[in-house]
Backbone bond lengths (Angstrom), bond angles and torsions (degrees), N, CA, C in turn:
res aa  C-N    CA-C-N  psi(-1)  N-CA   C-N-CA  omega(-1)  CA-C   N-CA-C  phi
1 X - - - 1.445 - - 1.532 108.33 -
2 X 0.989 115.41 137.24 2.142 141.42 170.12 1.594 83.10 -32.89
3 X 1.308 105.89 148.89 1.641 110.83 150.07 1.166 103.98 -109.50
4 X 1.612 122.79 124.23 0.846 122.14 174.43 1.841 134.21 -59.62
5 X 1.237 102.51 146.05 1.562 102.44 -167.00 1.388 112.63 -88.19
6 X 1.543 125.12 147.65 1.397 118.21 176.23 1.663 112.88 -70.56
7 X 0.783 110.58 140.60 1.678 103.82 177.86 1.636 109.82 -100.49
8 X 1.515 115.95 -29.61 1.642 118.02 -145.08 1.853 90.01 -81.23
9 X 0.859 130.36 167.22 1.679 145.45 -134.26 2.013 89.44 -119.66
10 X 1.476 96.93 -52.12 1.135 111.57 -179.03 1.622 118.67 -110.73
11 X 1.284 119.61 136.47 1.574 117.58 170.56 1.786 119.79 -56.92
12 X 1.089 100.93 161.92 1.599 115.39 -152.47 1.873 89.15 -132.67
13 X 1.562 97.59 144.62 1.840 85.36 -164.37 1.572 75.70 -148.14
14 X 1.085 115.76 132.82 1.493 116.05 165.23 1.825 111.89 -93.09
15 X 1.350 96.76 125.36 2.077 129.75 -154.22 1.471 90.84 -151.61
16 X 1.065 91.62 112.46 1.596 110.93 170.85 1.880 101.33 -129.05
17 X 1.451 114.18 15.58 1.376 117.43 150.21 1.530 122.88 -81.54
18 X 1.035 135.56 15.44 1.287 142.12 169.57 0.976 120.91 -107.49
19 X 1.549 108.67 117.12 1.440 128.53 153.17 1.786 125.48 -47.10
20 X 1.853 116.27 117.52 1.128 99.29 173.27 1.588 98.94 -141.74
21 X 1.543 100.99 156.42 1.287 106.47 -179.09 1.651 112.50 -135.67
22 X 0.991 104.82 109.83 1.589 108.71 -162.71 1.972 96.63 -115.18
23 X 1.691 93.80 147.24 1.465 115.93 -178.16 1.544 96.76 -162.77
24 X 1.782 95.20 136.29 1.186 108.06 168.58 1.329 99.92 -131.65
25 X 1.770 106.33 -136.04 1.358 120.34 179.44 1.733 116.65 -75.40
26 X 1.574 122.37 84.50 1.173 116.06 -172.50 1.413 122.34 113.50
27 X 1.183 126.59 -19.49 1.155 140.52 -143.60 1.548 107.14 -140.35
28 X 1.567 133.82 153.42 1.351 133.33 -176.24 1.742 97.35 -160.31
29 X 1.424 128.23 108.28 1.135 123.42 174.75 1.700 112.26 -120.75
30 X 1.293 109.14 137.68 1.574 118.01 158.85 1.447 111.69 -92.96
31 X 1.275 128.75 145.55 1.082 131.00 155.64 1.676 126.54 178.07
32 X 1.026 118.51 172.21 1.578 108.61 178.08 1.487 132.90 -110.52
33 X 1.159 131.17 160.57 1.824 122.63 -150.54 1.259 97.35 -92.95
34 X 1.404 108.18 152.96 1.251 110.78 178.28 1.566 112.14 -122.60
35 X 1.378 116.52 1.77 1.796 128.52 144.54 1.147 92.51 176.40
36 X 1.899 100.98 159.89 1.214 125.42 -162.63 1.314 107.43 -158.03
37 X 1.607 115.55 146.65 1.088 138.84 -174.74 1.216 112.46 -126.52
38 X 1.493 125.00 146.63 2.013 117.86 154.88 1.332 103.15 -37.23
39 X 1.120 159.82 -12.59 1.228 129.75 -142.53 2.191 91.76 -142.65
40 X 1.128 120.71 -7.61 1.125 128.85 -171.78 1.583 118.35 -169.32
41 X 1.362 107.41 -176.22 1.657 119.18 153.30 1.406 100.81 -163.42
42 X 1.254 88.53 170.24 1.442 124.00 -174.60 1.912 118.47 -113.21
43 X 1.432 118.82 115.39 0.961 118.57 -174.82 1.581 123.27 -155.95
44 X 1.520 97.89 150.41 1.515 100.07 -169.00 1.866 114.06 -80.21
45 X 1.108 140.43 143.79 1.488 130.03 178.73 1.837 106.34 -152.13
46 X 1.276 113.44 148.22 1.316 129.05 -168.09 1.912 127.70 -71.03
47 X 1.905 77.23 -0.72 1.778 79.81 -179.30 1.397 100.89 -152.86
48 X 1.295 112.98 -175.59 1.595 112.15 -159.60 1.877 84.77 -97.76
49 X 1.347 100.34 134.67 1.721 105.08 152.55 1.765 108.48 -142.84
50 X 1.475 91.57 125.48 1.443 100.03 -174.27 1.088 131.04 -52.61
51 X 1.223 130.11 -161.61 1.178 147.14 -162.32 1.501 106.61 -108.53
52 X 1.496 112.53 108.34 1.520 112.57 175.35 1.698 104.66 109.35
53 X 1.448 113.46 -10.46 1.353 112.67 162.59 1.492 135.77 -10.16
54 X 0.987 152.20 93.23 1.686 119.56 161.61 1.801 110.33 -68.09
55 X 1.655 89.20 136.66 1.716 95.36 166.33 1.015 101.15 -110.61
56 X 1.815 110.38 171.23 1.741 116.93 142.51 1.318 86.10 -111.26
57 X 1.928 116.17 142.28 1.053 137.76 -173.99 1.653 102.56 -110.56
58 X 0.810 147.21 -178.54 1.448 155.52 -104.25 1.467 115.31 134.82
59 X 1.596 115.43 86.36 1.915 103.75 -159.48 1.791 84.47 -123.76
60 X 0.883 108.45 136.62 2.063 121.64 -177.25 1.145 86.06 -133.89
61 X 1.882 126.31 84.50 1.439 129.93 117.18 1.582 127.65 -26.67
62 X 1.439 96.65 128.29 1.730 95.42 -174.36 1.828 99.41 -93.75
63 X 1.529 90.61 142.17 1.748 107.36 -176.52 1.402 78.89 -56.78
64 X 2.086 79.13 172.13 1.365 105.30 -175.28 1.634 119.92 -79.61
65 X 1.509 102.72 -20.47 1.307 95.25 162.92 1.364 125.83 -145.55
66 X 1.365 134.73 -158.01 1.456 119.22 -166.46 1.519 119.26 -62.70
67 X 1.672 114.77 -25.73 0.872 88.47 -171.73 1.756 93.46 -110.91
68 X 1.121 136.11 -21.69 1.157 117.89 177.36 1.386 119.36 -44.36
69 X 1.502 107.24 161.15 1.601 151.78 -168.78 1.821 100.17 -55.75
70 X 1.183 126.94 139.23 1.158 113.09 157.87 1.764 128.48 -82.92
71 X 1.515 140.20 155.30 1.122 113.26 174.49 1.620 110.79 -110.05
72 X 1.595 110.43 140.78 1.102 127.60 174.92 1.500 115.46 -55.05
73 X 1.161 124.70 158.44 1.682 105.28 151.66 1.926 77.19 -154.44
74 X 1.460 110.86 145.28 1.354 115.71 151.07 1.298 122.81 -110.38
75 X 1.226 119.76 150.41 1.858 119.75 -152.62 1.352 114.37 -145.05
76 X 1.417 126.57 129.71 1.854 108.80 168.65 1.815 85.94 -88.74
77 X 1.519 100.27 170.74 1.262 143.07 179.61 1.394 126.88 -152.64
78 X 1.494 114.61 -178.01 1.349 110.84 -170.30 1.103 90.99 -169.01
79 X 1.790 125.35 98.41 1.203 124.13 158.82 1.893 123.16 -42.48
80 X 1.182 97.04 118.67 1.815 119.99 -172.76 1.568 109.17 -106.71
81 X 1.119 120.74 -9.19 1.676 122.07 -172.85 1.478 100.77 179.89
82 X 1.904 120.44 116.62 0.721 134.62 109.86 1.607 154.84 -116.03
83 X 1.411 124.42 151.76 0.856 156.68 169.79 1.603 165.56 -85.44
84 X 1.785 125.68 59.06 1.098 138.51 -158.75 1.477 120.21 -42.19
85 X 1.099 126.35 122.34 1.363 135.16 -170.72 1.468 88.75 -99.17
86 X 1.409 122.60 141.37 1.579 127.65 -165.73 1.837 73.14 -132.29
87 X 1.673 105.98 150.96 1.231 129.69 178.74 1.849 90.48 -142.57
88 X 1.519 115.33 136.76 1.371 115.09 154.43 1.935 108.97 39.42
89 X 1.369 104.05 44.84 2.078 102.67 172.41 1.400 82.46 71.78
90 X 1.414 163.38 87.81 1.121 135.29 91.79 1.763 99.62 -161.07
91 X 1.189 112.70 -169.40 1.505 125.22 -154.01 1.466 91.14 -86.75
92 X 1.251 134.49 114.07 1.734 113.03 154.31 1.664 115.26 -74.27
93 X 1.605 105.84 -28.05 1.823 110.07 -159.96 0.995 100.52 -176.70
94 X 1.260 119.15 154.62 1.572 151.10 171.51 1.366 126.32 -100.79
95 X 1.586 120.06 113.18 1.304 133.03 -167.85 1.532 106.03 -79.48
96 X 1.113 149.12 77.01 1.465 137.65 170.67 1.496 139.20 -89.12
97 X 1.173 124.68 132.14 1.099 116.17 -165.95 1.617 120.21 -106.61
98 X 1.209 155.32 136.14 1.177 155.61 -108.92 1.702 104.40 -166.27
99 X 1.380 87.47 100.17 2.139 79.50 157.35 1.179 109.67 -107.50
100 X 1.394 98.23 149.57 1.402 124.46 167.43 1.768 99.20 -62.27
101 X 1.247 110.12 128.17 1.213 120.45 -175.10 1.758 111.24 -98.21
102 X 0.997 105.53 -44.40 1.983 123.34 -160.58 1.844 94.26 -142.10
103 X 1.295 105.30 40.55 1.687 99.55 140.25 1.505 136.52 -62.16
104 X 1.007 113.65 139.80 1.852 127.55 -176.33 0.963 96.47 -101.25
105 X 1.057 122.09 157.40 1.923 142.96 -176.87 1.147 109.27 -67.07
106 X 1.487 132.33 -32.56 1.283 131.89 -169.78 1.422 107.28 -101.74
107 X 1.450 116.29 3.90 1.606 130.99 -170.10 1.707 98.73 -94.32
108 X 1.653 102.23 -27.43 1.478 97.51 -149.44 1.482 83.65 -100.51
109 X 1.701 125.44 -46.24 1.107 112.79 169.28 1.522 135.80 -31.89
110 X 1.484 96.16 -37.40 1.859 90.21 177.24 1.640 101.52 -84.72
111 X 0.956 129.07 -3.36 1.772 129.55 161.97 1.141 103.92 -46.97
112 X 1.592 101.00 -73.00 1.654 124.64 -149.20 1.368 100.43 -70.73
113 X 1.572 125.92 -34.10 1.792 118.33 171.49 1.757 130.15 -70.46
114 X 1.939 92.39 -25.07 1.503 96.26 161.67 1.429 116.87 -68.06
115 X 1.611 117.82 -35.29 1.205 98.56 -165.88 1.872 105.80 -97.82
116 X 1.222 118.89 -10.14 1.523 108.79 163.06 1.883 117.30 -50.95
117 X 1.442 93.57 -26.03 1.262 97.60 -166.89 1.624 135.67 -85.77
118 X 1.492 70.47 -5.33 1.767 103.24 -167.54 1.514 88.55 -97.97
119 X 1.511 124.87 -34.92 1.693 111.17 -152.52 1.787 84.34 -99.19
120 X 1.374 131.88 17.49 1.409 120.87 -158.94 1.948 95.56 -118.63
């Protein structure tokens, strides 16, 4: 069998230390990531939002150390993949995944240093 090839541009680190707070049209979610890339994240939420969504994202990187500051970043997105998690015959939650749509260079940079730091 092929080994499959990575496709994503940027590495993907599973961090479920991040704070996220996502709102779109109707909707207002807290919750935390369950992996993340410069280019996206990955996160669990309590109701179905489709495919092609716009969010505003809300990402609270944890400082580098106990006592440091966390850093904010605010972000649009565009849910690209979700996914119903079924518990016992029915849905408990929805896995969705989120790109960063209109990242800035200095947006993605603080991505790419959390997650060097995480894989180091």
């Amino acid at each position: 069998m092929a080994e499959k090839k990575e496709r994503r541009r940027y590495p993907r680190i599973k961090d479920n230390n991040i704070g996220v707070k996502l709102s779109g049209e109707g909707f207002n979610a807290i919750t935390q990531s369950l992996d993340v890339s410069a280019s996206g994240i990955y996160c669990k939420v309590d109701r179905r939002v489709p495919i092609m969504t716009k969010v505003q994202v809300v990402v609270s990187l944890p400082g580098k150390g106990k006592s440091s500051t966390p850093t904010t970043l605010n972000l649009d997105g565009v849910v690209v993949r979700e996914h119903p998690v079924n518990k016992n015959g029915h849905v408990d939650h929805y896995d969705i995944a989120i790109f960063f749509n209109t990242l800035l260079p200095r947006e993605r940079d603080v991505l790419v240093r959390h997650i060097d730091r995480q894989l180091k």
